[in-house]
C-alpha positions as CSV (number, residue, x, y, z in Angstrom):
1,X,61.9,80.7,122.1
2,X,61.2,79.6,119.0
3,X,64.6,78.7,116.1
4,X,64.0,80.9,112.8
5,X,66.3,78.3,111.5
6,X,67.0,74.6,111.3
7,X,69.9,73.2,109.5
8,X,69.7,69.1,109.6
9,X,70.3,66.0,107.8
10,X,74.0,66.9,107.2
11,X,77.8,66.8,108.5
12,X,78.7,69.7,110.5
13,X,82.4,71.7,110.6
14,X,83.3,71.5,114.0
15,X,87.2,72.4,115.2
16,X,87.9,68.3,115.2
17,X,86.4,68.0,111.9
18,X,82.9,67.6,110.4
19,X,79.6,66.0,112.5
20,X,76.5,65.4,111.7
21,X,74.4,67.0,113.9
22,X,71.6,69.5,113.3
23,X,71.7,73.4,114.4
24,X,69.1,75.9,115.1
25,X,69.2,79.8,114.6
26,X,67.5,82.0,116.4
27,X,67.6,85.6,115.2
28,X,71.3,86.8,113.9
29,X,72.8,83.9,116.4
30,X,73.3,80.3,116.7
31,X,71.1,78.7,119.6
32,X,72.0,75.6,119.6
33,X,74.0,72.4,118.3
34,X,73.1,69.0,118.7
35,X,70.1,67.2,117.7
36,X,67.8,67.4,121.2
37,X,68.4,71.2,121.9
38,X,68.0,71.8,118.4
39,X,64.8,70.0,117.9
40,X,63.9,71.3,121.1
41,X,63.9,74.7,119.4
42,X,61.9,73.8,116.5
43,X,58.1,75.0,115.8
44,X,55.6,75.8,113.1
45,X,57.7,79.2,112.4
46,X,61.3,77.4,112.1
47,X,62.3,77.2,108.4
48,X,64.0,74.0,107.8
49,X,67.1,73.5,105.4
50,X,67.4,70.0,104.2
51,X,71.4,69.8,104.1
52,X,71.0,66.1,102.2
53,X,74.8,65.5,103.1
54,X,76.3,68.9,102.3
55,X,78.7,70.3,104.5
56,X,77.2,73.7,106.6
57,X,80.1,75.6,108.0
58,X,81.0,78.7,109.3
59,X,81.4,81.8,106.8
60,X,84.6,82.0,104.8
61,X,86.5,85.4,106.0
62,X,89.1,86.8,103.7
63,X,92.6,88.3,105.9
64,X,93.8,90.2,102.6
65,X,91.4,91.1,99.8
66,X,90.9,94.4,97.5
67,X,87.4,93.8,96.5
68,X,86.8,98.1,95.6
69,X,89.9,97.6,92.9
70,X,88.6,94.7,91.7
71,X,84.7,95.6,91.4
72,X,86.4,98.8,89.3
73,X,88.7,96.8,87.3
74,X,85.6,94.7,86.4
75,X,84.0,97.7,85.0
76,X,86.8,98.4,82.6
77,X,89.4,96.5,80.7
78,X,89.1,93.7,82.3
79,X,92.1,91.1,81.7
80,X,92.0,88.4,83.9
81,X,90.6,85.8,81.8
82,X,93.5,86.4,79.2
83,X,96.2,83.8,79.0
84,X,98.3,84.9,76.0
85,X,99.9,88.0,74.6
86,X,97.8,87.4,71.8
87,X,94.4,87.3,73.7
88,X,95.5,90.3,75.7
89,X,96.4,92.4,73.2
90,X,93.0,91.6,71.7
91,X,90.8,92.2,74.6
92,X,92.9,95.7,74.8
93,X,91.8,96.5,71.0
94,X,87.8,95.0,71.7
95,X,87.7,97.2,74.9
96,X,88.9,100.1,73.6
97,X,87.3,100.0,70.1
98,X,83.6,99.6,72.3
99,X,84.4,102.6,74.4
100,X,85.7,105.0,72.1
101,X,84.4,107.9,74.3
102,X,87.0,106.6,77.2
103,X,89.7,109.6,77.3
104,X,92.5,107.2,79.1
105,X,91.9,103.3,78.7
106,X,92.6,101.6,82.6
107,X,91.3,98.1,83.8
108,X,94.0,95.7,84.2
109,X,94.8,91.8,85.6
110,X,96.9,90.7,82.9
111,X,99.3,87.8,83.7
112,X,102.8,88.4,83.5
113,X,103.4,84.4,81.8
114,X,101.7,85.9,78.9
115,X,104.3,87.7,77.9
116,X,108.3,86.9,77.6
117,X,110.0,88.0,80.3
118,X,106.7,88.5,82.2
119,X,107.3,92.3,80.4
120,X,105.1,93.8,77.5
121,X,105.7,96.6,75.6
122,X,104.0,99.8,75.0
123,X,104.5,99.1,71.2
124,X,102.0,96.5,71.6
125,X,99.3,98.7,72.9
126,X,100.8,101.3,70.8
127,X,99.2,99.1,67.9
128,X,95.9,99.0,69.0
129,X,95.8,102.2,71.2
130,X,97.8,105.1,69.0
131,X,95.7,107.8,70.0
132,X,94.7,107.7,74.1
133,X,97.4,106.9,76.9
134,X,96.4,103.4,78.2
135,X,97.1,102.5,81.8
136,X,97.2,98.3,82.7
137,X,98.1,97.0,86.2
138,X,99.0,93.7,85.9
139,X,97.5,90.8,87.9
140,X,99.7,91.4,91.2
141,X,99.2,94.7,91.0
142,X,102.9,95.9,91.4
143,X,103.6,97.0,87.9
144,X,101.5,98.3,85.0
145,X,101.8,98.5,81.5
146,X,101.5,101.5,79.9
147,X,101.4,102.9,75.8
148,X,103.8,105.8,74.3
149,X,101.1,108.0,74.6
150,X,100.5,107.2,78.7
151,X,104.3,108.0,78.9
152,X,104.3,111.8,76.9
153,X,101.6,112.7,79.3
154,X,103.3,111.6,82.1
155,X,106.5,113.5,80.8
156,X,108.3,110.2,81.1
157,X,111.1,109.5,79.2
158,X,115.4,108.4,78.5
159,X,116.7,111.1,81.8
160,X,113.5,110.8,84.1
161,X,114.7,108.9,87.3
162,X,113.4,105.4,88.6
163,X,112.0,106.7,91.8
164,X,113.4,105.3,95.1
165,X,110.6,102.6,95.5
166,X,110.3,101.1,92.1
167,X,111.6,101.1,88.6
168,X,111.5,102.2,84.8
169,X,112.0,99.7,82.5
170,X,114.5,100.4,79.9
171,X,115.3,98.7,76.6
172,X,119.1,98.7,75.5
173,X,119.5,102.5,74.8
174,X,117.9,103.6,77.8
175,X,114.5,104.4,76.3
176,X,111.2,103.1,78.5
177,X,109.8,100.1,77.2
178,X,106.2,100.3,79.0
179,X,106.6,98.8,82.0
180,X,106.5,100.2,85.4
181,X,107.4,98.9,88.6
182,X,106.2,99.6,91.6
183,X,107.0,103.0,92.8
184,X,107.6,103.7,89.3
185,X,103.5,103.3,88.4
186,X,102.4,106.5,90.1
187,X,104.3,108.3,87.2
188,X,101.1,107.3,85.0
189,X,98.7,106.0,87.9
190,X,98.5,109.8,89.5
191,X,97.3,110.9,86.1
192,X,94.6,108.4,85.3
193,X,91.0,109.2,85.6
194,X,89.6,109.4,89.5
195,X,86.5,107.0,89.8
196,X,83.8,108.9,91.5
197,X,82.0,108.0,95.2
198,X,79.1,106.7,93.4
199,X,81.8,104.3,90.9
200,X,83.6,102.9,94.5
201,X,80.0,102.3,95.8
202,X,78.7,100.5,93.3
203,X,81.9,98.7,92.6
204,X,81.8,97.6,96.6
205,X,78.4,96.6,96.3
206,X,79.1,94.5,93.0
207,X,82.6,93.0,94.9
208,X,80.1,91.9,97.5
209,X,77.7,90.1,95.8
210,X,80.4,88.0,93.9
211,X,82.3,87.3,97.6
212,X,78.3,86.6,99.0
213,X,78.5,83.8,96.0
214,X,81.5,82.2,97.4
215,X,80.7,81.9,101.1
216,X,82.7,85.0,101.9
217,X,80.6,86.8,104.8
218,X,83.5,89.1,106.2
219,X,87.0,90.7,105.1
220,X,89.9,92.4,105.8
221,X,90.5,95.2,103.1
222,X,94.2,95.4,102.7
223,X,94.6,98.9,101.5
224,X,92.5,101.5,102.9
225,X,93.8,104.8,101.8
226,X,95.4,106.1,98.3
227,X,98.6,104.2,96.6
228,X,100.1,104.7,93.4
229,X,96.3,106.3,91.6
230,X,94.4,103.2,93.5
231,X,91.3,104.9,95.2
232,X,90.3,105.0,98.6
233,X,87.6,102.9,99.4
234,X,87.0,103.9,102.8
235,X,83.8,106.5,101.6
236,X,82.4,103.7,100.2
237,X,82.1,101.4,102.7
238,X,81.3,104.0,105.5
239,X,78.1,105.0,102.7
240,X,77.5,101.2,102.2
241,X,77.5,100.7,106.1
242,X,75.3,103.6,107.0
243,X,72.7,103.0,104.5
244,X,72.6,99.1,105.8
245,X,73.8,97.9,102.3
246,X,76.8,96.5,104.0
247,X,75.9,93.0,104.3
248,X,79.4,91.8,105.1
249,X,81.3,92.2,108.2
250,X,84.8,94.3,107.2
251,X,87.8,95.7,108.7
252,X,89.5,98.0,106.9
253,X,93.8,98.2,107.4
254,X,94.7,101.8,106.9
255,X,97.5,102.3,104.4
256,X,101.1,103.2,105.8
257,X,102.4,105.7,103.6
258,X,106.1,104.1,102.9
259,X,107.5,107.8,102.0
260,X,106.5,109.2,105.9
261,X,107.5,108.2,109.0
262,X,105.8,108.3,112.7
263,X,104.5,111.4,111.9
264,X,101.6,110.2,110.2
265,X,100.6,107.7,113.3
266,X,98.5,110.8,114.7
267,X,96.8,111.1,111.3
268,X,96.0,107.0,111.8
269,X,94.4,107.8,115.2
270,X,92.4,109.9,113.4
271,X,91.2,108.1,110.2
272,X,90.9,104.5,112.6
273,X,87.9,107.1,114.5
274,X,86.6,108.5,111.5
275,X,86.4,105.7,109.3
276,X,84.4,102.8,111.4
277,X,80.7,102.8,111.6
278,X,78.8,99.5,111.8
279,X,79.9,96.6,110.1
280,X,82.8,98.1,109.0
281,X,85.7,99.4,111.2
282,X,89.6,100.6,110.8
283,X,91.6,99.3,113.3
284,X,94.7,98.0,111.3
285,X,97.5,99.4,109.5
286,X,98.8,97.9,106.7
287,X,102.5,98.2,106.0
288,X,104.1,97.1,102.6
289,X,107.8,95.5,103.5
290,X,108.8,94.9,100.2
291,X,107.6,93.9,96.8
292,X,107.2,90.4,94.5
293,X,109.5,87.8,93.6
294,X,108.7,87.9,89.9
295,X,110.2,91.4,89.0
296,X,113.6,91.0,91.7
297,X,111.3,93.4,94.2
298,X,110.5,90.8,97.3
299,X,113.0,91.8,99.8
300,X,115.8,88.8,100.3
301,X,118.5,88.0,103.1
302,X,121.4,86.5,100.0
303,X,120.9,88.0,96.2
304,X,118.7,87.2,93.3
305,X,120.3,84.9,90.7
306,X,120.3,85.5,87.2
307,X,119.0,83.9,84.0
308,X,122.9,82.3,83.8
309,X,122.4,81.1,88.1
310,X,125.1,83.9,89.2
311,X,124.5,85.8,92.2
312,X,123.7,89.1,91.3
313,X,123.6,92.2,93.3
314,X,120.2,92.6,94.2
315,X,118.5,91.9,97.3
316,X,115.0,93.2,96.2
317,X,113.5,96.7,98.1
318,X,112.6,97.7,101.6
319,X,109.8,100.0,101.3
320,X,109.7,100.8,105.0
321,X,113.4,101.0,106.4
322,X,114.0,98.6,108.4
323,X,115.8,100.0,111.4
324,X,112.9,102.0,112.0
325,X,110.0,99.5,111.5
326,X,110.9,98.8,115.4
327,X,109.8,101.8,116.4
328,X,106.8,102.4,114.1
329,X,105.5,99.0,115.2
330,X,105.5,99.1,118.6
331,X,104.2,102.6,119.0
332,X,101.2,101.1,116.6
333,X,101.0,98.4,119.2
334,X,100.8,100.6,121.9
335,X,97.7,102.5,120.1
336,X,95.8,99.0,119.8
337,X,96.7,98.8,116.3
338,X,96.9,95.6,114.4
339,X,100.0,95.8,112.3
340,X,99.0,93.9,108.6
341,X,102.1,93.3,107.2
342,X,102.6,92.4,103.3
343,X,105.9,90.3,103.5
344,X,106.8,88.0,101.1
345,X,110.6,87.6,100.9
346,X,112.3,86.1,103.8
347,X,114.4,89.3,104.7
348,X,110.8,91.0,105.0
349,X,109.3,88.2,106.8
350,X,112.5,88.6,109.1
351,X,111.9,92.5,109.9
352,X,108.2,91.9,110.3
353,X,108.7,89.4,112.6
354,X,111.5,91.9,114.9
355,X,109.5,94.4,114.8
356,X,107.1,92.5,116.5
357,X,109.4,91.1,118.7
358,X,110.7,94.6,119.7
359,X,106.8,95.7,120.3
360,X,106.3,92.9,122.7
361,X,109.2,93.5,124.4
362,X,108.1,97.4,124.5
363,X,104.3,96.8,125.2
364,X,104.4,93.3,127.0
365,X,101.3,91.2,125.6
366,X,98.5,92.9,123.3
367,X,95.6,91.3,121.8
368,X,96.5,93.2,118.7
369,X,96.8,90.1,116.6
370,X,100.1,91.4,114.3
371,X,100.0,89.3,111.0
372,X,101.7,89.1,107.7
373,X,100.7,88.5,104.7
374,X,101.9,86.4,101.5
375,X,104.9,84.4,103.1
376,X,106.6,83.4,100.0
377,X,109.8,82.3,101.4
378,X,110.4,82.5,105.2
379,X,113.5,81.4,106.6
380,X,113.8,78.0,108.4
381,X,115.2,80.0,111.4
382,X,112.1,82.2,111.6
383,X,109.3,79.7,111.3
384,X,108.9,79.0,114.8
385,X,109.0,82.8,115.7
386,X,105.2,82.5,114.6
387,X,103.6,80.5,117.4
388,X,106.6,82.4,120.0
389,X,105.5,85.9,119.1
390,X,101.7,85.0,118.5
391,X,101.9,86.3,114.8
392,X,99.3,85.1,112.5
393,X,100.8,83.3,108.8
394,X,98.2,85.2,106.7
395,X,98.4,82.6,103.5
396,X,97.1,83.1,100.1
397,X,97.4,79.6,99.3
398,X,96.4,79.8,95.2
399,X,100.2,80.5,94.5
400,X,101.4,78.0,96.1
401,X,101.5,75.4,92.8
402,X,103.7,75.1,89.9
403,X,102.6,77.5,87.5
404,X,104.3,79.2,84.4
405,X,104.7,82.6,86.8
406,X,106.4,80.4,89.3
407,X,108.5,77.9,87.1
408,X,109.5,80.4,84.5
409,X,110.1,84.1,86.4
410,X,110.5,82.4,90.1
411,X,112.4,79.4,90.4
412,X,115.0,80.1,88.2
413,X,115.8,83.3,89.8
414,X,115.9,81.9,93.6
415,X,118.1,78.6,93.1
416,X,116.7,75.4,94.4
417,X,117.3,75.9,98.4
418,X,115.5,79.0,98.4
419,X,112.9,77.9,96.1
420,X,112.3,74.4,98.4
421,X,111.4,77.1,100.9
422,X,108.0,78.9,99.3
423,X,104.8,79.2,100.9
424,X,106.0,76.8,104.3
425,X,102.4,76.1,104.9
426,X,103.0,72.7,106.5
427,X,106.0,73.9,108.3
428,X,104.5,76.7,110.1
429,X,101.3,74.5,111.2
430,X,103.9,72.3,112.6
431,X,105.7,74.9,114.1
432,X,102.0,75.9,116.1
433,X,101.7,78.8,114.3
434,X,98.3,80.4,113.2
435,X,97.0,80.3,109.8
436,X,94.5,82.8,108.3
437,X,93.8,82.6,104.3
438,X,92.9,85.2,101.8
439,X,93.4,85.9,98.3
440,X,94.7,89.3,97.1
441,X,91.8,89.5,95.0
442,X,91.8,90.8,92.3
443,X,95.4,89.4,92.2
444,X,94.0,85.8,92.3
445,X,90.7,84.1,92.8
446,X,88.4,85.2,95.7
447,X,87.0,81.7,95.9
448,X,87.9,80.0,98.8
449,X,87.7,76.3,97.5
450,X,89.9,76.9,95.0
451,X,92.3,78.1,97.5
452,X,91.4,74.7,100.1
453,X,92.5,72.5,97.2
454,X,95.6,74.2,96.6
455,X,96.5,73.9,100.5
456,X,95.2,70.6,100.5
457,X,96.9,69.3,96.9
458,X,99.9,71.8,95.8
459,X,98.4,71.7,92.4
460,X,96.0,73.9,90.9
461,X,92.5,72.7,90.5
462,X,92.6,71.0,87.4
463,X,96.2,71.0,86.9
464,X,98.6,68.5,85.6
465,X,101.7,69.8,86.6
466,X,103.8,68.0,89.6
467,X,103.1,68.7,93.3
468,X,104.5,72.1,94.3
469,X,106.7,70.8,97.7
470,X,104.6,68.0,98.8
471,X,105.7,68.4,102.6
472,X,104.1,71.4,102.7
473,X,99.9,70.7,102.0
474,X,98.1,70.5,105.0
475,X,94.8,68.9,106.0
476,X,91.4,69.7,104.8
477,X,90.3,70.7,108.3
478,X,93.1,72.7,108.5
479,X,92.5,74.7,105.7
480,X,89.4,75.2,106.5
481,X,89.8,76.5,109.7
482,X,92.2,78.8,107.9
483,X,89.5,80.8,105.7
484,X,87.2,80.4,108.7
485,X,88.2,80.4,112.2
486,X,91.8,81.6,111.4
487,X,91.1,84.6,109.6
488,X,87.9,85.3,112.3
489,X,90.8,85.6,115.0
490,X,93.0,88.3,112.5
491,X,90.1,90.1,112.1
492,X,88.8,90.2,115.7
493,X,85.4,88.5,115.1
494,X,85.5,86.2,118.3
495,X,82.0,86.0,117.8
496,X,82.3,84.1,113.9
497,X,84.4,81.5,112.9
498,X,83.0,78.7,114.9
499,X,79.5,77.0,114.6
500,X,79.0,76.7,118.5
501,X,75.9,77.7,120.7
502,X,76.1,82.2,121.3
503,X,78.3,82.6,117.7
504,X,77.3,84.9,115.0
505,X,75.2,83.3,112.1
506,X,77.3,83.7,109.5
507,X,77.4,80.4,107.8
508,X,77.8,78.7,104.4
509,X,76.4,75.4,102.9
510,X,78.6,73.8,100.5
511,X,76.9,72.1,97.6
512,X,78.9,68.6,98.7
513,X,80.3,67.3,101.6
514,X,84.5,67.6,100.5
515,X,85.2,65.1,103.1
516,X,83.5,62.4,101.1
517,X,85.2,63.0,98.1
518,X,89.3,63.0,97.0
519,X,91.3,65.3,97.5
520,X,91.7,65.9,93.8
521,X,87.8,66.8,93.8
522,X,88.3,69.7,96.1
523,X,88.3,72.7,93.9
524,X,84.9,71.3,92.1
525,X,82.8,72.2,95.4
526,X,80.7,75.3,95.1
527,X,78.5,77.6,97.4
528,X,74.9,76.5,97.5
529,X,73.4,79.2,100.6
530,X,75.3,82.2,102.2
531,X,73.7,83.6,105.5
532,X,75.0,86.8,107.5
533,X,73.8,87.2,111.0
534,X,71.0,84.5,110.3
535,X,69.8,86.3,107.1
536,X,70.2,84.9,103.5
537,X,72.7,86.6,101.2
538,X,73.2,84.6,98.4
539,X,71.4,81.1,98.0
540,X,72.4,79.1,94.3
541,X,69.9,78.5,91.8
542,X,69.4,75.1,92.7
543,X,70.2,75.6,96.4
């Protein structure tokens, strides 16, 4: 047996921190670690990578990501590189003055700092789109802005209700200002042009190639099925997979419909069989608890304050009632599902975290690997129910920094105790909890280093601003492991994660060794090689 790779002359990732030491590859897996079996492996066929200090790890793994959304949005009006109303509005003119074919104008990824209140208006599209409706998710993706135009078609106006799961917004005589939340967006999302099978391939094959680039070499898609005019990108990975363009590995968590009830579980059965086929496979169910801090929607135990620091009488929104979560959870459990929770206010961290409770109680112990995703405040009291009830703390640690979106339309509107309590990545670690990492792409950057120096520092890569809750950053290990052996476990890749003699080749090579620089260096490392299963996906110009 002869090793088709040799990786040497560098530090190693290992579970207690980088190594040097060399590894060889043989076929899709890793043969051996350690420089006598490696070398024992090496002959005239062996290709030889010359790590010269950088750091080889295993693959990055994303445990929540939207990479069909974002390759689409990509394709249209693209705004996430906008950082004022003014640029916005601009790149909203430039886009649609270059497509004037486009009936509706979509895209979306604006930030709501741009704008006062985090809340545009549709008179501002209204003066650079007059004549075709414009539809704009904005960067988290639970609101969108939307012109006068948008609205008429929509039939959207002074007497149409805010639905049950989201909200109009309203200017002081009741007319709709352009924004919806939420619920709310499927007025205008249901309308808006349906992208084609061929559009969701070739934004999936697009998405991948940028993840490839970042040492991202599997995924869990957090929305597999339709929401609020988002499409379903389940054809296109099962067309990707079949024709062996599916380079990454991917599991895909079926969307809960928040409006049914158990009745749809039978339909889940159905679509987890139907929907997995090679390197991509269905086998967890994603279920929205609530909403986002920033528009009063994340759902919280006491009320949100207002601009004035008064109580007010909002608790944000349930999606899924919480007295029967229980029971949708367990019986989910019981069908081998993994239950992907989004849960970012501490009241939906709570019901996540007794629904899991009542399902092990139910079920006894499962290797269904529940987790929940976002975790912007959790409750001191519930931290430790991690580690008890084996739930993974799926972290998307980029917005976990002072930022104007979390000092201008956060903060204020939490008070200071609650506020000390966001993203408690230090405090769950402690607590023997579980950390995965992802991104919420296109919410937020796909690229995992930028998220490592946010866990490691509190401060955006770059940033000036004070430390976002110093007690909380964690090690460098640590977040590594996260976006690598933390989020293998979530997605049930035993065989990834790890670089250890049987595992998966799946394996990155920084273009630095992060370990031998500071802290505050972090975010400047990039990806030099990306391999999947022993193969090259993406190697760096000057790899």
């Amino acid at each position: 047996m002869q090793a088709d790779l040799l990786f040497t002359g560098g530090p190693v990732l290992t579970p207690d921190g980088p190594v040097t030491t060399p590894v060889a590859v043989v076929g899709d897996r890793i043969a051996a670690v350690g420089d006598t079996a490696a070398r024992e492996l090496t002959g005239p066929r062996t290709e030889v990578v010359h790590l010269a200090g950088r750091l080889l790890l295993p693959g990055f793994q994303d445990a929540h990501i939207h990479p069909v959304p974002a390759g689409l949005e990509m394709a249209h009006c693209d705004l996430t590189g906008t950082k004022t109303a003014e640029e916005t509005v601009a790149a909203v003119r430039a886009y649609a003055e270059a497509h004037p074919d486009r009936e509706w104008i979509t895209g979306g990824g604006w930030s709501m700092e741009a704008f006062e209140g985090g809340a545009p208006t549709r008179e501002l599209l209204d003066a650079v789109v007059p004549d075709r409706p414009v539809y704009l998710p904005n960067r988290d993706h639970h609101g969108a802005w939307v012109n006068s135009r948008a609205l008429e078609r929509a039939g959207v106006t002074r007497d149409t209700p805010d639905p049950a799961d989201g909200r109009i917004e309203r200017d002081a005589s009741g007319e709709p200002t352009g924004m919806l939340q939420e619920g709310a967006m499927q007025y205008v999302g249901r309308l808006t042009p349906a992208a084609t099978a061929a559009d969701r391939l070739a934004a999936l094959l697009h998405a991948q190639r940028h993840l490839h680039a970042l040492g991202i070499t599997a995924w869990q898609d957090a929305l597999v099925g339709d929401f609020l005019g988002m499409d379903d990108p389940s054809d296109a990975y099962l067309a990707a997979a079949r024709e062996g363009s599916l380079t990454a590995r991917v599991v895909g968590a079926l969307w809960w419909d928040r409006g049914r009830g158990a009745e749809q579980i039978p339909e889940l059965v159905e679509r987890r069989a139907a929907s997995s086929h090679g390197r991509f496979r269905a086998g967890s169910v994603k279920l929205m608890l609530d909403g986002v801090a920033e528009t009063g929607t994340a759902a919280l135990l006491d009320p949100y304050l207002d601009a004035c620091g008064c109580a007010t009488a909002n608790r944000g929104t349930s999606f899924v009632a919480p007295e029967r979560l229980p029971a949708y959870v367990t019986e989910l459990d019981a069908l081998g599902f993994q239950c992907h929770f989004h849960a970012l206010g501490d009241r939906a961290v709570r019901d996540a975290l007794d629904a899991v409770e009542a399902a092990r109680k139910a079920n006894g112990p499962s290797d269904t690997r529940p987790h929940l995703a976002h975790l912007q405040i959790v409750h001191p009291d519930d931290v430790p129910r991690f580690a008890q009830l084996g739930a993974t703390a799926n972290i998307q640690p980029l917005w976990a920094a002072h930022e104007p979106q979390m000092d201008e339309l956060t903060i204020p509107f939490l008070g200071p105790e609650r506020a000390a309590r966001q993203y408690p990545f230090g405090a769950l670690l402690r607590a023997g909890a579980t950390l995965a990492a992802g991104s919420d792409w296109p919410v937020s950057s796909p690229d995992p280093m930028q998220g490592v120096h946010v866990a490691v520092n509190r401060v955006l890569p770059g940033g000036s601003r004070p430390v976002f809750l110093p007690e909380e950053r964690i090690g460098l290990t640590d977040a590594l492991t996260a976006y690598t052996a933390g989020s293998a476990y979530v997605n049930h890749l035993d065989d990834t994660g790890t670089v250890r003699p049987g595992a998966l080749a799946d394996l990155v090579v920084l273009d630095r060794d992060p370990y031998a620089g500071p802290p505050e260096a972090i975010g400047e490392t990039r990806v030099a090689l990306t391999y999947v299963g022993g193969a090259c996906v993406y190697a760096a110009p000057d790899a």
